[in-house]
Steps between C-alpha positions, in 0.01 A plus 500: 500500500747610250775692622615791363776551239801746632666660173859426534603777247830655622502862626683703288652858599612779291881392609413157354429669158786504266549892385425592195759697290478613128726223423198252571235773316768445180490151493154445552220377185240665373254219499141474320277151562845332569677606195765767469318834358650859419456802710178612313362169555554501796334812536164432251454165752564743828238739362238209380475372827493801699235624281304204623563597856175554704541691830235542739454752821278552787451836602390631792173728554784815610694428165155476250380863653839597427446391128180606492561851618786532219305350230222798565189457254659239308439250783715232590465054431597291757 
């Protein structure tokens, strides 16, 4: 039987982190696909791909009533 692998990623801790200062936010790239872009964009890419985002939730039958009762005759979709 094959044996398990056993990650041997380091643990890291917040005190291994180096701090970051505005010094390192100053220096830093705005970067698009790998090439150096402008601030806006920066920003049209950060706004295409969040308007792709998808985000699903489960609710739970005491959370739906709660929509339900504040959606009245409208009705609520799950």
């Amino acid at each position: 039987m094959k044996q398990p692998s056993i990650s041997k990623t380091p643990v890291i801790s917040k005190d291994d982190a180096p701090m970051l200062t505005q010094a390192a936010f100053d220096d830093g790239r705005l970067r698009v696909g790998g090439k150096d872009a402008t601030r806006a964009q920066w920003q049209a890419a950060v706004r295409a791909k969040v308007a792709k985002l998808s985000v699903n939730i489960t609710l739970d039958a005491p959370s739906v009533e709660h929509f339900n009762a504040l959606a009245g005759e409208r009705g609520y979709k799950p």
